[in-house]
C-alpha positions as CSV (number, residue, x, y, z in Angstrom):
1,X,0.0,0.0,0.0
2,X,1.3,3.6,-0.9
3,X,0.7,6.3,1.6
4,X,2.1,9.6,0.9
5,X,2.3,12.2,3.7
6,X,3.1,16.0,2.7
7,X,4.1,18.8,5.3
8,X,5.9,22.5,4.8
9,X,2.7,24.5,4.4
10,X,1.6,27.3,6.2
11,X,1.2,30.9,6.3
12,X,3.7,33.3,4.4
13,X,3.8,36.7,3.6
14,X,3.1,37.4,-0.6
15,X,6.7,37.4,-2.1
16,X,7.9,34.7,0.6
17,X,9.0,31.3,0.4
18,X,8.1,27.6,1.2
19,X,9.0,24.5,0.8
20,X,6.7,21.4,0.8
21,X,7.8,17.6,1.1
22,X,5.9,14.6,0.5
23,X,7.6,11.1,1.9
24,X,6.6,8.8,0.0
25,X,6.4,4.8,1.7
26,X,5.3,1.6,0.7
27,X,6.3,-0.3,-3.2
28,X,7.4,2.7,-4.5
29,X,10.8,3.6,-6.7
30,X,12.1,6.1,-9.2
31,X,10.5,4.6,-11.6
32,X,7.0,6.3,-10.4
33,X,5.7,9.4,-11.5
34,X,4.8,12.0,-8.8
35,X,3.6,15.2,-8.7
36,X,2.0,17.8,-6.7
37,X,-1.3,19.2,-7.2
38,X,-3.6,22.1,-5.9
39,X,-7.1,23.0,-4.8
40,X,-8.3,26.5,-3.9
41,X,-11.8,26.9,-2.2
42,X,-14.7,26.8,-5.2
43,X,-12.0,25.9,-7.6
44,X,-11.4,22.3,-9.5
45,X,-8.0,20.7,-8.3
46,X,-5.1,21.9,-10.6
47,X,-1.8,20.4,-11.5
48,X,1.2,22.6,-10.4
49,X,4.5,20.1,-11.2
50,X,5.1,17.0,-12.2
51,X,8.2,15.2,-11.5
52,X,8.8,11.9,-14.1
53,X,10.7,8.8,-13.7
54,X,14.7,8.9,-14.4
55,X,14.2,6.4,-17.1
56,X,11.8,8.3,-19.3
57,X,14.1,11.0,-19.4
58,X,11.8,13.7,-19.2
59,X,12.0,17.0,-17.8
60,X,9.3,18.1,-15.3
61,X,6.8,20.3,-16.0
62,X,5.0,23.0,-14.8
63,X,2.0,25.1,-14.7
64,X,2.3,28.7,-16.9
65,X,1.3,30.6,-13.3
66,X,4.3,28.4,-11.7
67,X,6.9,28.7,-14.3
68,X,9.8,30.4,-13.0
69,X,8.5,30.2,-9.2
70,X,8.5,27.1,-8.5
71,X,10.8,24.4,-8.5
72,X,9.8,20.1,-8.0
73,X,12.6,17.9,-6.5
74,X,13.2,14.1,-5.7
75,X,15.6,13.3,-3.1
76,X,18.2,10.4,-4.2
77,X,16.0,7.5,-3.0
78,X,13.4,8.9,-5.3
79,X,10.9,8.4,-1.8
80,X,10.5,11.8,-0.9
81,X,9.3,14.7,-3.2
82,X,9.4,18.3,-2.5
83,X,8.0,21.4,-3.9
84,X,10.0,24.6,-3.4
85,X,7.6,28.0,-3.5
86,X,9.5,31.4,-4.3
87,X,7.7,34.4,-5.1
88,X,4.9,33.9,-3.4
89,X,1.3,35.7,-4.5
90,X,-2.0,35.5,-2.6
91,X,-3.2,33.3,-5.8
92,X,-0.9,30.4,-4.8
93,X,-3.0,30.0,-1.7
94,X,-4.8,26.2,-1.4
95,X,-4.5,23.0,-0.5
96,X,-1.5,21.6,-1.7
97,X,-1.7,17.7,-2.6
98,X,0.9,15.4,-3.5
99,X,0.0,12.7,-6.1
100,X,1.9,9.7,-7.4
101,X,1.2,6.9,-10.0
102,X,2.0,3.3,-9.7
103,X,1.0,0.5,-12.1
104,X,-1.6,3.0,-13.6
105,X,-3.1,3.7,-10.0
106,X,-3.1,7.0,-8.7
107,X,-2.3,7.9,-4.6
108,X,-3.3,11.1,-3.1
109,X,-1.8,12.6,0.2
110,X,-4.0,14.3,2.8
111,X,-3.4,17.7,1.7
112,X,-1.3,20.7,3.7
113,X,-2.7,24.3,3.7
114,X,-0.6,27.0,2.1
115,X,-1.9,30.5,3.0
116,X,-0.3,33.6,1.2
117,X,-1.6,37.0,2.8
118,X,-0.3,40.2,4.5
């Protein structure tokens, strides 16, 4: 069984910084794709990064209102995945997810709150 537990959100001022991470356990490996994933309140949940196995040799990607802000990371074990926030703007505040897909099944963390505001 996969469980996924992020942490790192919080409140922050708008131009701040943050860094979520998402420790991955169970049959996981580098192979897996992982990503993190948003939800703002009355909105539809949003992809933000996406992080893809070494093997495929793709580059991550990113949302357009990320691009340049925000950075997705593995550690070397490929079993914990971050999300490092720069820049922050009011917009970027919601409920940050972290997602992974295994054997064409997808895994959802419980969510951590990210709150931008003066």
């Amino acid at each position: 069984q996969v469980q996924l537990v992020e942490s790192g959100g919080g409140l922050v001022q708008p131009g701040g910084s943050l860094r979520l991470s998402c420790a991955a356990s169970g049959s996981i490996s580098r192979l897996n794709t992982m990503g993190w994933f948003r939800q703002a309140p009355g909105k539809e949940r949003e992809l933000v990064a996406r992080s893809f196995s070494v093997a495929s040799g793709i580059t991550p990607t990113y949302a357009d209102s990320v691009k340049g802000r925000f950075t997705i990371s593995r550690d070397n074990a490929k079993t914990t995945l971050y999300l490092q926030m720069n820049s922050l703007k009011p917009e970027d505040t919601a409920v940050y997810y972290c997602h992974l897909i295994r054997d064409g099944n997808h895994y959802w963390g419980q969510g951590t709150q990210v709150t931008v505001s003066s």
